[in-house]
N, C-alpha and C positions, 0 to 999 in steps of 0.2 A: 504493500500500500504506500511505504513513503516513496518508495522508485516511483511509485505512478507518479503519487504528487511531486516527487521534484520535475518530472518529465511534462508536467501541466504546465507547472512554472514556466519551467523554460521554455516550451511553446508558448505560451499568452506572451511570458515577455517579448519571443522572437516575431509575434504580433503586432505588438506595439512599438519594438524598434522599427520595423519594416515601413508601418505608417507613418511613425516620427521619431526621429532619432532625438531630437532633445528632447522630449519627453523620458523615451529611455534611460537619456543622460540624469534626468532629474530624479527617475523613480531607484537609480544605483545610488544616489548621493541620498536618499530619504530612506532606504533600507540599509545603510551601513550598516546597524548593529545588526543582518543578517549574519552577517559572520559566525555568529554563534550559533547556528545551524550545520553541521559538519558529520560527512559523510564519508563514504571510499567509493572510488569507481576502479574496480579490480584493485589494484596495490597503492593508486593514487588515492589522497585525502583531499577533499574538496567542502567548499562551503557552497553554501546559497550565493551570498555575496559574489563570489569566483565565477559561481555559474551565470552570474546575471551582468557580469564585466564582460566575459568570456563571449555567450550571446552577442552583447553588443558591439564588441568586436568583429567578430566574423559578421553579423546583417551589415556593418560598415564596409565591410571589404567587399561583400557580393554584391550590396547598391552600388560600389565605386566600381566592381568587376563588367556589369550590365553597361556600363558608360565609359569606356578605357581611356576615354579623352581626360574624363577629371581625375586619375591619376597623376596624371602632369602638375595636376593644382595642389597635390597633399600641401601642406606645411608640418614641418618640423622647427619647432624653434629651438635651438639650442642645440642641434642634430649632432654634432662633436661634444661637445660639452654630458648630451642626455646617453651617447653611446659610450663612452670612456665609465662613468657611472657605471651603467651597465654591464660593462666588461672589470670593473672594478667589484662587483657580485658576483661575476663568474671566477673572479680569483678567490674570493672568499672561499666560494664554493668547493675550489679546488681541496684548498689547506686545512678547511676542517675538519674534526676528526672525525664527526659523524655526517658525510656528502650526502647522505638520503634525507637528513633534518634540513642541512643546509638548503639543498636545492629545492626543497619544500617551503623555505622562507625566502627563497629569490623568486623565485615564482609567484609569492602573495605579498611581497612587500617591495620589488621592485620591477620588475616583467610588467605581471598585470597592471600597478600603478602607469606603469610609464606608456604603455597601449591607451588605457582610460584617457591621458591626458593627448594625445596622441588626436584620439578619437573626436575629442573635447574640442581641441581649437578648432577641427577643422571644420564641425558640424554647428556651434555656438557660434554665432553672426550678428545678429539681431539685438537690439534692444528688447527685443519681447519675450526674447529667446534667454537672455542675459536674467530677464527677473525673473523667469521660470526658476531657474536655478539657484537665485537669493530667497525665493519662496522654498523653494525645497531645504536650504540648507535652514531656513526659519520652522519650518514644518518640526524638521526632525530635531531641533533644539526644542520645543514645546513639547515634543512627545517625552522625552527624557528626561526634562525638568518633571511633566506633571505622573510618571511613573512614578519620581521621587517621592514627591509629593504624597502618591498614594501609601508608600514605606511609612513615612513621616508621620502619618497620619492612621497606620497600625491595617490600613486597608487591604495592603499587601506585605507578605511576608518579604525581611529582609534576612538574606541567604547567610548562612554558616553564623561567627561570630559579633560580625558586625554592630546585628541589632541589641549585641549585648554589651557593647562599649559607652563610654561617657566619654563625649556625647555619641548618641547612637550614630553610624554612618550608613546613609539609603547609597544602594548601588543602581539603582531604575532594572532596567533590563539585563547589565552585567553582572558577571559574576562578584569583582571586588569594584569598590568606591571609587578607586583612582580611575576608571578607565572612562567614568562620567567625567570628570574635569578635564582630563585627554582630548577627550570629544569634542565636548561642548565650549569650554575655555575659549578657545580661538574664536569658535563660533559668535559667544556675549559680545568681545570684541569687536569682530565682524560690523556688529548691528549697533555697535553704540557708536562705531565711527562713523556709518550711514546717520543716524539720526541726528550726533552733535554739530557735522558738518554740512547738513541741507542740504544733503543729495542732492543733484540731479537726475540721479537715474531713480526715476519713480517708481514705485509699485503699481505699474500701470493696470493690471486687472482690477481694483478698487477705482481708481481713477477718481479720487478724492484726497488732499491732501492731510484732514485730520484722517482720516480711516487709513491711509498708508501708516499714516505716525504710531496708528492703535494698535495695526500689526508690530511695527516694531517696537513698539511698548509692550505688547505682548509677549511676544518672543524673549524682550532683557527679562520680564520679570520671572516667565517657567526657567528661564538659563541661571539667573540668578539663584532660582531655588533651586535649580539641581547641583551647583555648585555649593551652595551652604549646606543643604541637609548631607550633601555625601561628604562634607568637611575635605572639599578638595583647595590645602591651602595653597599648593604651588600655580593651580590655575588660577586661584582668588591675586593671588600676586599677580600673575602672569598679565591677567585681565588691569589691575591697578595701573601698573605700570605702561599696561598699551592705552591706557587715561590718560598719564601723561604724555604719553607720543602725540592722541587723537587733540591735545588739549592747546598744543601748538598751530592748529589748522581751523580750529573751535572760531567763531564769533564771540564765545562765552568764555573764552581763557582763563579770564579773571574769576568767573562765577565758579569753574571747574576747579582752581586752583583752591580756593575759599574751601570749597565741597571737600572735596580730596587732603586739607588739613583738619578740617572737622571730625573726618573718617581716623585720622591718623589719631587725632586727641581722645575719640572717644574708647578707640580700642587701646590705648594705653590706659586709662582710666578706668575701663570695665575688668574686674578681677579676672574672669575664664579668662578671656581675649588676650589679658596681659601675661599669665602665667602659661598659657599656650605658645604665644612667641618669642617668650625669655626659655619655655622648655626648649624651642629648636636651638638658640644660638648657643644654650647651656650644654645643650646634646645629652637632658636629662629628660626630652622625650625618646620613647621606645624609637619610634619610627625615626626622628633622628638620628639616634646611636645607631642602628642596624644599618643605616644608608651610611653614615662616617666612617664607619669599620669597611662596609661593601667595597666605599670609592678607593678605600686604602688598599685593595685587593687588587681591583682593579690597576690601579696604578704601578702597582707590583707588576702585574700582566704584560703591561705596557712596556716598562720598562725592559724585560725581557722581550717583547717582538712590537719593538717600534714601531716597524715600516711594513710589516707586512699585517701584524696584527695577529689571533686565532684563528679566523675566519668566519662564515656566518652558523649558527645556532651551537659557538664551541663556549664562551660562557659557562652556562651551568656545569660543564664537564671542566675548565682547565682550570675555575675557580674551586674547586674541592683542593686544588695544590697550593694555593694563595691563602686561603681564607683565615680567620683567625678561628682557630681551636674551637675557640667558646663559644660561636656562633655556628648557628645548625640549619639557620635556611635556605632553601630553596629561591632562587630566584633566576628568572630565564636571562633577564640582562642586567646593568650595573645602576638602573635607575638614573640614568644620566644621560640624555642624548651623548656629548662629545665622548666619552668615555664610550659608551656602547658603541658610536661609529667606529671608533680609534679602533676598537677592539675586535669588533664583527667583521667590519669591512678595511681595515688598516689606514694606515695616512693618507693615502689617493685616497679611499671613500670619504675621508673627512675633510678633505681638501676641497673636492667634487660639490661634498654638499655642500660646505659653505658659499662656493662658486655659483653653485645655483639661486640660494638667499641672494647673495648679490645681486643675480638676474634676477630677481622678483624684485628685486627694491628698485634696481634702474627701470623697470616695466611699471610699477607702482607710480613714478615719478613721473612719467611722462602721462600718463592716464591721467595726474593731478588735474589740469588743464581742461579736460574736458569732461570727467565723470568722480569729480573733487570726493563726493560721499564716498563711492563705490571704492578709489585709489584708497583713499584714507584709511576702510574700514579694513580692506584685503590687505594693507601694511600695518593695522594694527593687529590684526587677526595673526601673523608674523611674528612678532613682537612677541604676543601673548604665548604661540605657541615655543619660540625659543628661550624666553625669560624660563617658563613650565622647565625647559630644556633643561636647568641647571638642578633640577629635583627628582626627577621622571623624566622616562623617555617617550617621548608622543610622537616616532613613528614606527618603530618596530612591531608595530600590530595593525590587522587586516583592512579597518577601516579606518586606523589611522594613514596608514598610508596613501589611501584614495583621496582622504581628505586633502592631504598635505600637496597629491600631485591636483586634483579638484580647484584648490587654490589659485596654485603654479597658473591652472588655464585659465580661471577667471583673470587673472593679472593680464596675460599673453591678448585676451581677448579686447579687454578693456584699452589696456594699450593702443592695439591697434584698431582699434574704432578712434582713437585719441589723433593719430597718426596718417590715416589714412580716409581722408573724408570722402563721400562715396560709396564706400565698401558695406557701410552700415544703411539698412532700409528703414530711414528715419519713419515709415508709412508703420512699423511694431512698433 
C-alpha cells in the first residue's frame, strides 16, 4: 500500500509539473519537511522530498527535450564555481570511510540541491511566478510555527524528552527542536526584511496593500512562535542580528534601533532570559558544554587532515578517536556549519561555499535597485542563516539544503529581473 501511495504521489506531482513547473517548484519548497518520509527503492534510500525534486527534474528535461531549440537557453549561473563544489563532494565521497553513507549524502544534500536550483532559475521568470514562491516559503513557515503551537498548547504530543524539559521544547513536525529554527530562522528573516523595507515586489494575489502586510504579519508571528516554543536560541540570534543588517535599509532605522535595545534591556532584566545567556557564555549550560567539548574535537580532526578533511558522512565515525572520554554522544556533524564543511567536504568545500555566499550577496546587491524588499529580505535570510552557522549546522540536512540552494535562485532571479529589463513580463 505505501508503494502504491508513493507511486500516486509521484504521478499527481508528474501532473502538475507537466502543467506548471513553478507550481511544482512551489509545492517542493512547501513540502520540505517531506523529508521525513523515507523509504528504499531496492538498496537505494529515498525520501518523498527526493522523489518530488527528482520528478521535477526529469518533467524539466523532457518539456526542454520536446523543444531542442530551448536547450541553447538553459542558464547556469555560476557553472564553474557550482561544478568545482560538486566535484569537491565527489572527493568527499571518495575518502570517506563509509562511500555508501557518503554518497547517500551527496546525492541529498548536494546533486539534488544543485538540479532544484538549476531547475529554479531557468523556469522562475515572472513576477507572478517570483510571489508564488514567497507564498510558498510563507505557507510553510505558518504551518510549523502553528504545529508548534499545537505542542505548546499540550494539543499534540511532543516527541521523546523534550516535553519534559524546563522550559519545554515543541519540535512541530520534526523529530528534535533545533531542526525548527534551521528551517524557519532564515525564513522570519526573509519576511521581516520584505515588510521593514516596503517591498516592491507585492503579494500580488491579495492585490491589496494592508492584506499583503496581514500575510506577512502572519507568517512573523506563527515563525516567531515556532522559534520561541522550540527554544531555538541560535536562530532567535541569527534572526536579531539579520535586524540589524535589515535595519540599515529600514525607513525606520531609528524606531528598529530603539526596539532592538528594549529587547536587549529587557532580556537582561528578566531572571530565565538572563541566567539562560550567562549559562551559554559560562558553558554551564548542558547544550553548551556538549557543543564546547564537540568543536574541541572537531578541531582536533582538522588539524590532523587540513586540506582534504574526512570526507562526507565520516564525522560520527572519526570522532569516536577525538572525543573527550567523558562525553558519550552521538552526533552526525560538529554543530557548526565551518567546522562540518572543513570536515565533510575539506578546505575547497569550504572555500566553494563561502564563494558562493559571496555570489548571493553580489546578486542581492544588484537586485537592491529594483526589488529593494525582496534583495533585503533574501540577504537577511543569509545573515540569519550563517550567524545560526556558528551554533548548528543548517545545511547538512534534506531540506535544508533545498532551502539554502531555493534561496541561491531567488537571489539569481531577482537579480536578473534587476539587470535585464525586458526579460520580466511586467503583464504577472
Amino acid at each position: 500500500m505505501f508503494t502504491v501511495l508513493i507511486i500516486l504521489l509521484a504521478s499527481f506531482f508528474a501532473y502538475v509539473a507537466w502543467r506548471r513547473l513553478p507550481w511544482a517548484i512551489a509545492l517542493v519548497i512547501l513540502f520540505l519537511p517531506s523529508y521525513l518520509i523515507r523509504f528504499q527503492v531496492g538498496f537505494l534510500p529515498m525520501t518523498v522530498l527526493e522523489v518530488m525534486v527528482l520528478v521535477l527534474v526529469i518533467v524539466w528535461v523532457v518539456k526542454r527535450l520536446v523543444s531542442l531549440s530551448k536547450f541553447k537557453n538553459v542558464i547556469v549561473p555560476w557553472r564553474w564555481l557550482i561544478l568545482l563544489f560538486a566535484l569537491a563532494g565527489v572527493v568527499a565521497v571518495l575518502i570517506s570511510p563509509d562511500t555508501r553513507a557518503a554518497l547517500g549524502l551527496w546525492k541529498a544534500y548536494i546533486l539534488e540541491p544543485i538540479l532544484f536550483f538549476i531547475v529554479f532559475v531557468n523556469v522562475i521568470k515572472t513576477k507572478k511566478e517570483v510571489t508564488e514562491i514567497f507564498w510558498a516559503l510563507g505557507a510553510l513557515t505558518v504551518i510549523v510555527g502553528y504545529v508548534t503551537l499545537l505542542q505548546y498548547l499540550n494539543i499534540v504530543n511532543i516527541p521523546a524528552h523534550y516535553g519534559l524539559e524546563s522550559p519545554r521544547r515543541a519540535t512541530s513536525m520534526f523529530p528534535f527542536p533545533t531542526a525548527v529554527g534551521k528551517l524557519i530562522g532564515p525564513l522570519v528573516a526573509l519576511f521581516l526584511g520584505i515588510l521593514l523595507t516596503k517591498s516592491k515586489l507585492a503579494l500580488r494575489p491579495l492585490r491589496n496593500f494592508f492584506m499583503d502586510n496581514l500575510f506577512v504579519l502572519g507568517v512573523l508571528v506563527f515563525g516567531f512562535m515556532g522559534l520561541l516554543f522550540s527554544v531555538s536560541r541560535g536562530a532567535l540570534l541569527g534572526v536579531f542580528i539579520a535586524l540589524i543588517f535589515i535595519s540599515f535599509f529600514s525607513v525606520w532605522k531609528k524606531w528598529l534601533w530603539l526596539s532592538m535595545g528594549l529587547v536587549i534591556i529587557l532580556v537582561i532584566l528578566i531572571p530565565q532570559t538572563r541566567s539562560n545567556i550567562a549559562g551559554v557564555f559560562t558553558a554551564d549550560d548542558v547544550s553548551t558544554d556538549v557543543r564546547l567539548v564537540m568543536w574541541q574535537g572537531a578541531v582536533r580532526i582538522i588539524k590532523d587532515n587540513p586540506i582534504t578533511g574526512t570526507g562526507l558522512a565520516s564525522f560520527p565515525i572519526v570522532y569516536e578517536d577525538y572525543k573527550e572520554a567523558s562525553h558519550t554522544e552521538f552526533f552526525p556533524n560538529p554543530d557548526h556549519l565551518i567546522l562540518s564543511l572543513w570536515i565533510e567536504m575539506g578546505l575547497a568545500g569550504l572555500v566553494l561555499f563561502a564563494w558562493l555566499v559571496v555570489k548571493f550577496f553580489q546578486a542581492g546587491l544588484r537586485a537592491l535597485k529594483t526589488y529593494r524588499g525582496g534583495a533585503v529580505g533574501l540577504m537577511a535570510a543569509m545573515v540569519a542563516l550563517l550567524v545560526h552557522g556558528f551554533f548548528d549546522t543548517p545545511y547538512f540536512k534534506n531540506d535544508l539544503a533545498i532551502l539554502f540552494w531555493g534561496l541561491m535562485g531567488l537571489v539569481v532571479v531577482l537579480s536578473r529581473q534587476s539587470n535585464i529589463h525586458g526579460v520580466v513580463s511586467e503583464k504577472d
